[in-house]
BADREN-229936 format. One record per residue: residue in one letter; x, y, z of N, C-alpha, C in turn. Coordinates in pm, whole numbers, padded with zeros to 5 digits, always signed. Layout:
# BADREN-229936
AXYZXYZXYZ...
//
This chain:
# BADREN-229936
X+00085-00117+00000+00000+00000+00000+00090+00124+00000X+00089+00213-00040+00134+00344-00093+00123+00421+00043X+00230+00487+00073+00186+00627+00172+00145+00706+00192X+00055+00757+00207-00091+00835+00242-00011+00996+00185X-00016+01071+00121-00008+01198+00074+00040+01298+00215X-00027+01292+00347-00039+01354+00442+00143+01320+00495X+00140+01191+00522+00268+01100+00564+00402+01076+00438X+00397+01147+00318+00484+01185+00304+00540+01315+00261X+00462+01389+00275+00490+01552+00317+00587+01551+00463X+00472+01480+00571+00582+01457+00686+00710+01457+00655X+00761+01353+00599+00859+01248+00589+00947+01341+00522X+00886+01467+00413+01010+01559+00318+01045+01682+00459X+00958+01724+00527+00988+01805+00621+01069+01766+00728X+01041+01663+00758+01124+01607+00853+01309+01550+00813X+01293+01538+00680+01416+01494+00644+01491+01630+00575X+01434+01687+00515+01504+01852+00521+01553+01866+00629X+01498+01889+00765+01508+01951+00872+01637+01872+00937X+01621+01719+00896+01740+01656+00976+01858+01711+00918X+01868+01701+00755+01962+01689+00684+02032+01792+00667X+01933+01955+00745+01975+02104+00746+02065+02089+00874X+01992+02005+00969+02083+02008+01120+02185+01988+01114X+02216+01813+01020+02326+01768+01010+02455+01896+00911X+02391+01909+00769+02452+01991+00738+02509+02150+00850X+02475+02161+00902+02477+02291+01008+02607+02223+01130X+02552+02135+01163+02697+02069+01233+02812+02057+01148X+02777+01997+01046+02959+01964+00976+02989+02129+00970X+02914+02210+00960+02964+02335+00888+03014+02467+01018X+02936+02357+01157+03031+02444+01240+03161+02388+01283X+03192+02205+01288+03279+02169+01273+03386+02192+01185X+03411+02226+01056+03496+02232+00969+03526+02413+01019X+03425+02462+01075+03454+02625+01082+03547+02638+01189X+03533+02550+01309+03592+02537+01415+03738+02449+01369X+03762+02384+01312+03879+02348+01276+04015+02448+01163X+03922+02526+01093+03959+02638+01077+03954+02751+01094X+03961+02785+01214+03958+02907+01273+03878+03019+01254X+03748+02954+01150+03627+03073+01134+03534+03076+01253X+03444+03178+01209+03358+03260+01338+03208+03160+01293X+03210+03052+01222+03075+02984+01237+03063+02955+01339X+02910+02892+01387+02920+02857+01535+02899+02955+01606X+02969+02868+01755+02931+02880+01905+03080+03025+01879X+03004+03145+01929+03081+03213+01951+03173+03231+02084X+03301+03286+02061+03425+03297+02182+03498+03216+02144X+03579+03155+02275+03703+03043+02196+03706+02963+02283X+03621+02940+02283+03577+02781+02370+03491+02680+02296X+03583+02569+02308+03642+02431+02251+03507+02373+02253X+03478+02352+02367+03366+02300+02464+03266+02310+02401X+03256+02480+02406+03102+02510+02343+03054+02466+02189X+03175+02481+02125+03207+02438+01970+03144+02296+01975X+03228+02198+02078+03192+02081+02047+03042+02049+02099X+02962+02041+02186+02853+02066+02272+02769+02070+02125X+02767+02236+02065+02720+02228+01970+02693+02181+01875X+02820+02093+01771+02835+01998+01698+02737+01883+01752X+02784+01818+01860+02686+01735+01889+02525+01706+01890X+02486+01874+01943+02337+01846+01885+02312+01857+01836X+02405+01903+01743+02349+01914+01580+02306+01800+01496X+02459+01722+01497+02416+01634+01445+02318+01484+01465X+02285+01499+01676+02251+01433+01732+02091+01478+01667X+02011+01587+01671+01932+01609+01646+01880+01542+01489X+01978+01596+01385+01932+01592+01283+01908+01422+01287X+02019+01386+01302+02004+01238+01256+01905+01163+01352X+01822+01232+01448+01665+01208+01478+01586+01208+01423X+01581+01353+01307+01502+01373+01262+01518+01268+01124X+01617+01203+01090+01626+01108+00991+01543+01003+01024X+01549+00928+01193+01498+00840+01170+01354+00861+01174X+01264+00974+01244+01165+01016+01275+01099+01029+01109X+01210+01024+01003+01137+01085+00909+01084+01016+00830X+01179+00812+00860+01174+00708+00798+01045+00674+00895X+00958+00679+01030+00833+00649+01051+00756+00704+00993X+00763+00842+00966+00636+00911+00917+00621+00824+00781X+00724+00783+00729+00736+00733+00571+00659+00570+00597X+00653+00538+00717+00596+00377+00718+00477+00419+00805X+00446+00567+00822+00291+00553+00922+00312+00535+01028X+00407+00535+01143+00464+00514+01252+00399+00587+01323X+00318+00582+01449+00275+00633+01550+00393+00735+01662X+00489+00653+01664+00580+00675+01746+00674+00799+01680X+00657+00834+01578+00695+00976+01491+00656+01097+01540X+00498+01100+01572+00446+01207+01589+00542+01295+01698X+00524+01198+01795+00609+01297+01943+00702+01345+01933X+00809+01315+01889+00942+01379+01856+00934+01498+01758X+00820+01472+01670+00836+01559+01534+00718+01659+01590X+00681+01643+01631+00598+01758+01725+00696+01888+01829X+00785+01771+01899+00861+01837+01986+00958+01915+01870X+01018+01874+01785+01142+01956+01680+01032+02026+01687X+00889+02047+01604+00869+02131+01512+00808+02287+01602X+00760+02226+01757+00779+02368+01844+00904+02459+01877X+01023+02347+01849+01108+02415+01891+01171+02500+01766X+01144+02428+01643+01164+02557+01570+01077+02639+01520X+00977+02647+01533+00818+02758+01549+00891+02914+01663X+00908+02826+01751+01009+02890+01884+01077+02963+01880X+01182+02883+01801+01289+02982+01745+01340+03079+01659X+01218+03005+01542+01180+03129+01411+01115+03214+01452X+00996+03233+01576+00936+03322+01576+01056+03421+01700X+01126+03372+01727+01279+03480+01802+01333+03527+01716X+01354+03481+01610+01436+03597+01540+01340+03646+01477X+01200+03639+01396+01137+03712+01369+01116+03845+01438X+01069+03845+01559+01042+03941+01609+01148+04019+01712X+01293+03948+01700+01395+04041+01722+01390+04190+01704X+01376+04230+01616+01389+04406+01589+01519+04389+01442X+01591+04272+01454+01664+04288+01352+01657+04230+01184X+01613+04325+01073+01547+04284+00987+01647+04164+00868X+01755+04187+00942+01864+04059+00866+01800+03924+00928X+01699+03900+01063+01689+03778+01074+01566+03764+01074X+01491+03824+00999+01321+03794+00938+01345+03643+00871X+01430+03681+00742+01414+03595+00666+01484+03435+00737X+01540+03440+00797+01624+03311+00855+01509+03203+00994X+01447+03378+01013+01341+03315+01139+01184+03242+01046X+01139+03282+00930+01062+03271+00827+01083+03109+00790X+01241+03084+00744+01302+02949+00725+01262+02840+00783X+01277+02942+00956+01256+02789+01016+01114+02779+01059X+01055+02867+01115+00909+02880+01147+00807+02847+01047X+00812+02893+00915+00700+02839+00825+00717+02636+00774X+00819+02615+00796+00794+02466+00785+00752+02396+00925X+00790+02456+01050+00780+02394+01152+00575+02402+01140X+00511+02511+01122+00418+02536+01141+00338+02441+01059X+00403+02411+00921+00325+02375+00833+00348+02187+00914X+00453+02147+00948+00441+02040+01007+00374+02005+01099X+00348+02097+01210+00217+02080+01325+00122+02107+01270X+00095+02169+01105-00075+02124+01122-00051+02022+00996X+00013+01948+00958-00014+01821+00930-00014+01725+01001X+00037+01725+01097+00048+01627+01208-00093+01595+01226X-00171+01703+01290-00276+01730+01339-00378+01712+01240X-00386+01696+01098-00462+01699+01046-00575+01603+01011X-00692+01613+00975-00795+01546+00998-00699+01377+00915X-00683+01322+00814-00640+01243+00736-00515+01181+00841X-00422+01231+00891-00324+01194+00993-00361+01128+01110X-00429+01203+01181-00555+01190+01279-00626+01012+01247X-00691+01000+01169-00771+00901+01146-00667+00791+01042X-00569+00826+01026-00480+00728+01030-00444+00622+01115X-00427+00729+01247-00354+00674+01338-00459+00608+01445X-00542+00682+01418-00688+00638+01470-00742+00463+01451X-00730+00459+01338-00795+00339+01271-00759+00218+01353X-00596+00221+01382-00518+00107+01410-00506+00117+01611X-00580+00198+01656-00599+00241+01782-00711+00127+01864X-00663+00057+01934-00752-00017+02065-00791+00075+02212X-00843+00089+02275-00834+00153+02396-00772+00049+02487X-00699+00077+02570-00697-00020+02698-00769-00101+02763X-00821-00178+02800-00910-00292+02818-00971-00294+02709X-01005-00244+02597-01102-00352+02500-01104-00400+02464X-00978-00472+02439-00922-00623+02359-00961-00686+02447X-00910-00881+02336-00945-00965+02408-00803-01008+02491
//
């Protein structure tokens, strides 16, 4: 059976998003190995690395999160709920910073996060996940 239209929209948002994280780590790693200002600003090692890590720790969540949405996975939603507030969150911080260089960067991340919580939520997603749903005691 084919993947529901709803569930693989998921699956492109979610794998952008990993594959931006991941890309965003190598690119503060290689910056930090050459002495550019990408990244964790100051000159601490620590923070550089810290960073790297969730970067790529994140993204490559959102890889596997992106391979459930792609099989209908229940267990997708939560995580990809949690990324997609946190970058709603964060796009809407630099949006409304005051500084008009980070409209467009806060726009980036906020209009996909948004568009992912209301597919999540959406009626077709919803009754997806619905269908294959028992309540607690009603089995045999």
């Amino acid at each position: 059976m084919p993947t529901p239209r709803p569930f693989v929209i998921l699956t492109v948002i979610a794998a952008l998003e990993g594959i931006a994280l991941i890309v965003n780590g190598v690119l503060v790693a290689v910056s930090g190995l050459t002495g550019g200002s990408y990244g964790a600003t100051g000159d601490s090692t620590t923070a550089t690395l810290i960073e790297i890590v969730i970067f790529l720790v994140l993204g490559a969540g959102l890889l596997v999160v992106a391979s459930g949405w792609y099989r209908a996975r229940r267990w997708a939603r939560g995580p990809f709920v949690l990324a997609q507030l946190i970058g709603l969150f964060a796009g809407a911080s630099f949006i409304f910073s005051g500084d008009s260089a980070a409209i467009m960067p806060g726009l980036i991340l906020a209009v996909p996060s948004l568009a992912g919580l209301v597919i999540t939520f959406s009626p077709g997603v919803v009754r997806t996940f619905a269908q294959g749903y028992e309540r607690p005691g009603s089995g045999s």
